[in-house]
C-alpha positions as CSV (number, residue, x, y, z in Angstrom):
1,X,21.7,18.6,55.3
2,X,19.6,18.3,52.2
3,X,20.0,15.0,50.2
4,X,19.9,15.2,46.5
5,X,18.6,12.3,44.6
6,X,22.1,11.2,44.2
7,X,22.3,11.1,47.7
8,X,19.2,9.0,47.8
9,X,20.4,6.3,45.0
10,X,23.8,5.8,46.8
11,X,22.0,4.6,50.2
12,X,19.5,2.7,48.3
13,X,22.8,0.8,46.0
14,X,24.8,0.4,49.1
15,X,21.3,-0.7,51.9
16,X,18.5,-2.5,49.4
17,X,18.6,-5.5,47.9
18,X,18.8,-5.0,44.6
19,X,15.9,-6.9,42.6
20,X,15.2,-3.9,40.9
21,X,16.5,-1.8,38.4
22,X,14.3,1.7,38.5
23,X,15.0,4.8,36.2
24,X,17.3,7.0,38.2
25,X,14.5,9.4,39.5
26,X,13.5,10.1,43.3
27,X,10.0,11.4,43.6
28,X,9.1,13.1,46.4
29,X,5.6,14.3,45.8
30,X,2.4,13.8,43.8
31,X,-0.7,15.1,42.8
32,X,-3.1,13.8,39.5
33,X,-0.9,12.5,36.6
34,X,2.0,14.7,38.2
35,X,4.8,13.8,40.1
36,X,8.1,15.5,41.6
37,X,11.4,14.5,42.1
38,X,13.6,15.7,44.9
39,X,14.9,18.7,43.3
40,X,11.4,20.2,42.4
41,X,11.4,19.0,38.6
42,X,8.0,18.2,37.6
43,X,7.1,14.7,35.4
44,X,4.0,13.4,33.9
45,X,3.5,9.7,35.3
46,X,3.0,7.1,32.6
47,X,3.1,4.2,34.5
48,X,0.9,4.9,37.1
49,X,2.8,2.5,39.6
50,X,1.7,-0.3,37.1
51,X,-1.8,0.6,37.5
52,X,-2.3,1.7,40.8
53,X,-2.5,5.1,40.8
54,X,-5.5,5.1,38.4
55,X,-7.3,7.3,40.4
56,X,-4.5,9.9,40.3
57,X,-1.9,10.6,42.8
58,X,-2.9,11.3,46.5
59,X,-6.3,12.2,45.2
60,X,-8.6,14.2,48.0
61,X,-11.2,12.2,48.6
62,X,-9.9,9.0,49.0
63,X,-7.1,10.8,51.6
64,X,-9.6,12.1,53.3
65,X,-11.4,9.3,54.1
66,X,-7.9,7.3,54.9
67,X,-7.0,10.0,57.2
68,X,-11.0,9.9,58.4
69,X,-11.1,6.0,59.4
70,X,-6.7,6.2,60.5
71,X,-8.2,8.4,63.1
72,X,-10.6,5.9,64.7
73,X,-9.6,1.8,63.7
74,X,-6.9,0.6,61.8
75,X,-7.1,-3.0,62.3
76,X,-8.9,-5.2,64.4
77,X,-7.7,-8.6,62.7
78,X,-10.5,-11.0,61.5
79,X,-10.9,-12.3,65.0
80,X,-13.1,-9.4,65.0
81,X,-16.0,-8.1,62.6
82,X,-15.3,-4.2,61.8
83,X,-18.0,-1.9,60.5
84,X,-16.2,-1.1,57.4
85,X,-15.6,-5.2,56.0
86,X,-19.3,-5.5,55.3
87,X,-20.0,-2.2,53.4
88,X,-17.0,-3.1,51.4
89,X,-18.6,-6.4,50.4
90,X,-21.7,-4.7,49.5
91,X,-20.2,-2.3,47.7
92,X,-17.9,-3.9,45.7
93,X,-20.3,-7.1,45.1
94,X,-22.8,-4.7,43.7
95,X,-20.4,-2.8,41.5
96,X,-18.8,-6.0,40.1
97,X,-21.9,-8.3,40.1
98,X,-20.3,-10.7,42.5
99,X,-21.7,-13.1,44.7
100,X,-18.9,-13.4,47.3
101,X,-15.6,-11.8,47.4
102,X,-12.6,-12.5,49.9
103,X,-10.0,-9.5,50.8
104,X,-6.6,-10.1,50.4
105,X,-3.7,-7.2,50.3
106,X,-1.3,-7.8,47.6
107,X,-2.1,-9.0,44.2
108,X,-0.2,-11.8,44.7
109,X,-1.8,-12.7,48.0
110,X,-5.4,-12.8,46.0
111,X,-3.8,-15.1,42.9
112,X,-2.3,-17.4,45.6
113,X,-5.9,-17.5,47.5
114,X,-8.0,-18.1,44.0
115,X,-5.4,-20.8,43.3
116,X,-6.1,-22.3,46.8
117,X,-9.9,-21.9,46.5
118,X,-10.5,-23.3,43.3
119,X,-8.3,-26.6,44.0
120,X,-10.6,-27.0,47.2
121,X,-13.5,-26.5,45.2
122,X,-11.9,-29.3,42.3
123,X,-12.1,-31.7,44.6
124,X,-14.9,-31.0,47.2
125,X,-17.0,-30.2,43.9
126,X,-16.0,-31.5,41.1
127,X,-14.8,-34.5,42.5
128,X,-10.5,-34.5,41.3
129,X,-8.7,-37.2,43.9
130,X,-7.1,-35.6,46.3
131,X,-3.7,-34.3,45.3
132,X,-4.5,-34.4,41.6
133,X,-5.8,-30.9,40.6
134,X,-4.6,-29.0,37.7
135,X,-4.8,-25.2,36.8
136,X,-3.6,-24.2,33.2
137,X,-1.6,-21.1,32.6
138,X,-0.8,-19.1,30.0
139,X,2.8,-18.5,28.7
140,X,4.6,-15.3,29.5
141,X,1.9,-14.8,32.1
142,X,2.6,-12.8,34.9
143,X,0.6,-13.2,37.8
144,X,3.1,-12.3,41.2
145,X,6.2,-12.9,42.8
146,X,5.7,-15.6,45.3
147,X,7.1,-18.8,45.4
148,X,3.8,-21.1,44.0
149,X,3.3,-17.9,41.0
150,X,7.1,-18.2,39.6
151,X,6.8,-21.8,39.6
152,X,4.4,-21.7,36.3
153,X,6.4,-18.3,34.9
154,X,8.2,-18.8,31.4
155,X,10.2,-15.8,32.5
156,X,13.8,-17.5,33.3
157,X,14.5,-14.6,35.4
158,X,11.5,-15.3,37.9
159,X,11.8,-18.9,38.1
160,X,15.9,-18.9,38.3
161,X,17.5,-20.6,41.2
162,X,14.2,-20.4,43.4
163,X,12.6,-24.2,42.8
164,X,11.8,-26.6,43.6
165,X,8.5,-25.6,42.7
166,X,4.8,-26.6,43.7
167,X,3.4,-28.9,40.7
168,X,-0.5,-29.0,39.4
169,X,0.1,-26.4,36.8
170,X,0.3,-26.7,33.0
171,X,1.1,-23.9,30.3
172,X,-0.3,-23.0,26.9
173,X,0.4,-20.5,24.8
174,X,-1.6,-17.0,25.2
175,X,-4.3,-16.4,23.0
176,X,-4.4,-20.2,21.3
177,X,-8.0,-21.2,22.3
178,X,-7.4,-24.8,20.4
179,X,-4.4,-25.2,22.5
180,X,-6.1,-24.4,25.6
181,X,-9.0,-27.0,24.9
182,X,-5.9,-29.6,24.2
183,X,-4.1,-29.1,27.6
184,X,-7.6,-29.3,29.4
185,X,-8.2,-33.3,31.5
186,X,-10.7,-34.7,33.8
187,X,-8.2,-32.7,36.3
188,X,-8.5,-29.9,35.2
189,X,-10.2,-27.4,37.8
190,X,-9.0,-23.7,36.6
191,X,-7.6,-21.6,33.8
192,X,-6.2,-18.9,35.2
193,X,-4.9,-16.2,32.9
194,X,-4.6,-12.7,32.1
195,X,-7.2,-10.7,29.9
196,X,-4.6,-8.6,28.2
197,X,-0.7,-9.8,29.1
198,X,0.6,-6.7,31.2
199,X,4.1,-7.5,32.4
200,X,4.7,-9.4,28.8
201,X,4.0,-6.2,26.8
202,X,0.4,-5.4,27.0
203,X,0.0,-8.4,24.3
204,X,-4.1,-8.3,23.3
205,X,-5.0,-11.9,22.0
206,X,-7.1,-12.3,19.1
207,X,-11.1,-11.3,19.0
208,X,-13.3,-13.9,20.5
209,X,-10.7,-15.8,22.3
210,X,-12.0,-15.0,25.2
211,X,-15.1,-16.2,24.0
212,X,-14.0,-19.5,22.9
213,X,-12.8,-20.1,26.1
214,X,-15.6,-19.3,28.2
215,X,-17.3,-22.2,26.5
216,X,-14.7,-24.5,27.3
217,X,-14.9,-23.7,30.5
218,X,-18.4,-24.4,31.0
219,X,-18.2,-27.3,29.0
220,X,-15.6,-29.1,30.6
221,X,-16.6,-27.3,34.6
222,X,-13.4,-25.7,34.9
223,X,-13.5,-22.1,36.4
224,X,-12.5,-19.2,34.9
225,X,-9.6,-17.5,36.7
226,X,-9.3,-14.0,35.5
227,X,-6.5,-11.5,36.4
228,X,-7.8,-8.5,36.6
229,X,-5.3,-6.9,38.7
230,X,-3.6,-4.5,36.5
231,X,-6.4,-4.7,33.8
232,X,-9.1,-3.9,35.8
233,X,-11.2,-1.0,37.5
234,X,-11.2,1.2,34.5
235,X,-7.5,0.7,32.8
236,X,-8.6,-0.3,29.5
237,X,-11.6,1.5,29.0
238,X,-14.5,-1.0,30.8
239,X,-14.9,-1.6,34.8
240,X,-13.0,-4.9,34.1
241,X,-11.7,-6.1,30.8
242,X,-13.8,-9.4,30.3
243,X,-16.9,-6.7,29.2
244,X,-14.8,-5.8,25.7
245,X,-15.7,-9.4,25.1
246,X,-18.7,-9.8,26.7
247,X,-17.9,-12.1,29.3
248,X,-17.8,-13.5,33.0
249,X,-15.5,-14.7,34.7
250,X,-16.3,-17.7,37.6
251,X,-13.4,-15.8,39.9
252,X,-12.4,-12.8,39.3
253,X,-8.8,-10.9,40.8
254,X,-8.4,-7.1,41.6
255,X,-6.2,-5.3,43.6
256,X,-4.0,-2.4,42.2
257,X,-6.5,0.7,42.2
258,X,-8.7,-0.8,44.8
259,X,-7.3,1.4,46.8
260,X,-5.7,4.1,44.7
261,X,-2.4,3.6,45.5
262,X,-2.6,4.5,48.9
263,X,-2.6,1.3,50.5
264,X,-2.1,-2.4,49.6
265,X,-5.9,-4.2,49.3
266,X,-7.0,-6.9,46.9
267,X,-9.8,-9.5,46.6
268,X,-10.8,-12.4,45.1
269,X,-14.5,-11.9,43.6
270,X,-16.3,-15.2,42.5
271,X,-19.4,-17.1,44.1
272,X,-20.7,-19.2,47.0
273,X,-19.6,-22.5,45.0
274,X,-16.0,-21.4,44.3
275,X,-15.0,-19.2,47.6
276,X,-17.9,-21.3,50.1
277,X,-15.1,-24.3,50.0
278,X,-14.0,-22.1,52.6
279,X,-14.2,-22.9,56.3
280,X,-13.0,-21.1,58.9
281,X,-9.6,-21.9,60.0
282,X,-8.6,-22.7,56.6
283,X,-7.3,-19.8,54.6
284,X,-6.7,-16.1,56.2
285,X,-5.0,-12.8,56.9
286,X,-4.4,-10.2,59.5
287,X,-4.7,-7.3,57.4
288,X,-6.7,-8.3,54.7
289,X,-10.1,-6.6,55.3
290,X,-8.8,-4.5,57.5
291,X,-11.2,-1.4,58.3
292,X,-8.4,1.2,57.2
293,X,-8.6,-1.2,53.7
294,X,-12.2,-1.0,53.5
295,X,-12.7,2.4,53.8
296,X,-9.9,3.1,51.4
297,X,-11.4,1.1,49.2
298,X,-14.8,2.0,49.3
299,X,-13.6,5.6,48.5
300,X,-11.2,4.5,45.7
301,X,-14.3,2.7,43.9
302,X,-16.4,5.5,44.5
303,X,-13.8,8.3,43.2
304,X,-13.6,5.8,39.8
305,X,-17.1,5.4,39.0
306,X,-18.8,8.6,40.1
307,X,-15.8,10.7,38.3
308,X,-16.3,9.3,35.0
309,X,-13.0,7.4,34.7
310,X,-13.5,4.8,33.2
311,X,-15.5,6.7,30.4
312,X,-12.5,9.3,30.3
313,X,-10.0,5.9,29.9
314,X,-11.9,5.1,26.8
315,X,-11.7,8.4,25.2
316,X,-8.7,9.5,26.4
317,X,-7.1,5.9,25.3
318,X,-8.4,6.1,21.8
319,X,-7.0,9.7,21.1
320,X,-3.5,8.4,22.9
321,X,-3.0,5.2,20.6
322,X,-3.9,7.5,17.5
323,X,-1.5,9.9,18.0
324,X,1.4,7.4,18.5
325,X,0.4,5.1,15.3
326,X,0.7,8.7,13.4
327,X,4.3,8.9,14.5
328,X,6.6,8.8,11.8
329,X,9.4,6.3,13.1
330,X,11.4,3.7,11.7
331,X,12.3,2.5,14.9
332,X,8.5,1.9,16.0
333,X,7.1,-1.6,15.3
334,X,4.1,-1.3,16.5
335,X,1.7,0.6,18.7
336,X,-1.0,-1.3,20.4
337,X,-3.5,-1.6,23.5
338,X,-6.8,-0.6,24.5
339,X,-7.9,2.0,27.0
340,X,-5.2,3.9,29.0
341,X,-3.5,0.5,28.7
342,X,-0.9,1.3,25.7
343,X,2.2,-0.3,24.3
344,X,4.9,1.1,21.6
345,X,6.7,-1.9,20.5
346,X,10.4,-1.0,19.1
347,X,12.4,-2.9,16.4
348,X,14.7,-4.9,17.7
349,X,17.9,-3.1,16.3
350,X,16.6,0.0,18.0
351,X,18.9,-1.1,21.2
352,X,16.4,-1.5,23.4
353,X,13.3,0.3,25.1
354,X,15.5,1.7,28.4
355,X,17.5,4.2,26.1
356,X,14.6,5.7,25.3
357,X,12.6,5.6,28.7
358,X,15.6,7.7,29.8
359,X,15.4,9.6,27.2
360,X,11.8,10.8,28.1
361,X,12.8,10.9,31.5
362,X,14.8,13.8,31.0
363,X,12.0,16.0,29.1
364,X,9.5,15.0,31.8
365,X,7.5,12.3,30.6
366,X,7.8,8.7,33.2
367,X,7.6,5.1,31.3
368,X,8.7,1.9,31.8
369,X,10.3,-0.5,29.4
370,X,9.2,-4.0,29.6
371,X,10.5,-7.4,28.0
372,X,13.1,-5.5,26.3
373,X,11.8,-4.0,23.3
374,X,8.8,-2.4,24.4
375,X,7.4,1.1,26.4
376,X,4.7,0.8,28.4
377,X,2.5,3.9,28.7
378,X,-0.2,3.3,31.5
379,X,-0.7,6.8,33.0
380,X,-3.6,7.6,35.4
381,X,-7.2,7.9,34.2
382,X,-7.2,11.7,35.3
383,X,-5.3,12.3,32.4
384,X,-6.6,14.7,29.7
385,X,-6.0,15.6,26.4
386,X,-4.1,18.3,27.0
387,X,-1.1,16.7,28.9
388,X,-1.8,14.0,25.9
389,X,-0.4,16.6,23.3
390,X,2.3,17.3,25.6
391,X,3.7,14.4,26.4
392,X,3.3,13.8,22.1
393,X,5.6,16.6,22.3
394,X,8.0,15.0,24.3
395,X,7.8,11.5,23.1
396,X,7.8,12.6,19.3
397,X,11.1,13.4,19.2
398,X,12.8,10.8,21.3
399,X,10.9,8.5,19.2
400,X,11.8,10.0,15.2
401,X,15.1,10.8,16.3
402,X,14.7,14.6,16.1
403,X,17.0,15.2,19.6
């Protein structure tokens, strides 16, 4: 019997737990910035699985060395060395200009093992008592799902009825370097934060910012915790985001298109003073560094740099965000973001960004609404300028009202 997507959303409703609320779509198939649902119909992917795919869907060379290192190790734990874990390291140390770097798998695996690190290194280092380390956060941050990460969310519906909640954590608002500098103590051991808000909107904070806060951080020896899961590896034009501002970070967190979407791997990149508080013993994971991982990711990395996309994010980014600030809408409050990274921010009495997500569901075009009023556009950094102007032609209308 062949099952529709209907079919498919009825066992899904009736099996899955239902913490999420996807657009009504089953894709069965990918390839580039394309993908295709169950029935055959054919839609441009702006979301790139929030930055995974940026590579492009199933693209050859990182399946073919999947399917190349699937055929003779998987997984030997980290009782083991593997051949793949320490060309990995080398690879993506060179790339990245990172001293040490620790493989995770999710993205939330890697924020969870930076925050563990750096409040090792607070008090083996810098010399916090025991039990009084402090990392600041940024409102509306989103950094994971796990029990420690929703415990510093401002979102209500990620902390809601899951506490109690770790302490050692204290919020500012995003973007407010003075507030930062206030909230900072003798405690403090980490900032850990966002370069460009994802989850919250793609919200940019102001020019030099970043900056500003690098010298605190020096100033007052607290690390700087970048998350650089969704904004790195190309997304918004750079290798990692901190470059628009001319930056580095003291631990740095990717994950997302390490691997292309084609597996989960993440890592925490920083130095032998943050990540050598380390011991063996103390912090680990069977699949993290995994030699399937490691060769996936060495590919992914590989595809990213030698195939000019990052460059092409840049470009293709710029000529994106000027053709949606040309639209002529009154429902559109803004348009903003920086590489492929790109939010259109809708007026309130609009009725919210889902109607209209839908709405460019059905003439082929894939986005996702986030915090209500706004579309995210992310697609993969394969995309040229040709499916640009068509998905213009698509999101045009939905957008002035014309269907």
């Amino acid at each position: 019997m062949t099952m529709l997507s209907a079919d498919f959303i009825a066992l899904e409703q009736a099996l899955g737990a239902h913490n999420y609320k996807p657009l009504d779509v089953v894709l069965a198939r990918g390839e580039g910035v394309w993908v295709w649902d169950v029935e055959g119909r054919r839609y441009l992917d702006c979301l790139s699985a929030y930055s995974a795919v940026n590579q492009g869907h199933c693209h050859p060379r990182i399946l073919a060395a999947m399917v190349e290192q699937a055929k003779k190790l998987t997984l030997t734990s980290r009782a083991f060395r593997n051949e793949q874990l320490a060309l990995f390291y080398e690879e993506v140390a060179t790339l990245t200009g990172s001293h040490k770097v620790l493989p995770m798998n999710s993205g939330a695996e890697a924020v969870e093992s930076a925050i563990k690190a750096v409040r090792k290194w607070g008090y083996e280092v810098k010399g916090v008592p025991e039990g009084q380390a402090e990392i600041i956060v940024c409102a509306n941050n989103f950094h994971g799902r796990t029990i420690t990460i929703v415990g510093f969310s401002t979102d209500p519906d990620a902390r809601g009825g899951f506490g109690p909640f770790a302490p050692g954590f204290r919020v500012v608002p995003f973007g407010d370097a003075a507030a930062f500098e206030a909230a900072i103590t003798p405690n403090t051991v980490g900032f850990l934060v966002e370069p460009i808000q994802g989850e919250a909107g793609v919200v940019i904070p102001p020019a030099g910012y970043f900056k500003r806060v690098r010298e605190l951080c020096t100033a007052h020896n607290v690390t700087l915790i970048l998350d650089e899961i969704q904004t790195g590896l190309g997304r918004t034009g750079k290798l990692l985001a901190e470059e628009h501002e001319g930056i580095e970070a003291d631990v740095t967190l990717i994950g997302k298109a390490l691997s292309g979407g084609f597996y989960p791997v993440s890592a925490v990149l920083s130095n032998s003073e943050v990540l050598g508080v380390l011991k063996p013993g103390q912090h680990g994971s069977t699949f993290g560094g995994n030699p399937l991982a490691c060769a996936v990711a060495r590919a992914a990395l590989k595809v990213l740099t030698e195939e000019g996309m990052i460059e092409n994010s840049a470009v293709q980014g710029a000529y994106f965000q000027q053709a949606l600030a040309g639209l002529r809408s009154n429902i559109v409050r803004e348009v903003r973001g920086r590489g492929l990274m790109i939010a259109v921010e809708l007026h309130p009495e609009a009725g919210g960004a889902r109607r209209y997500c839908e709405a460019l569901q059905a003439r082929g075009v894939l986005a996702k609404d986030t915090h209500g009023d706004t579309i995210r556009l992310a697609p993969p950094l394969v995309i040229g300028r040709e499916e640009i102007d068509w998905a213009m032609e698509q999101i045009e209308p939905v957008l002035t009202g014309a269907v």
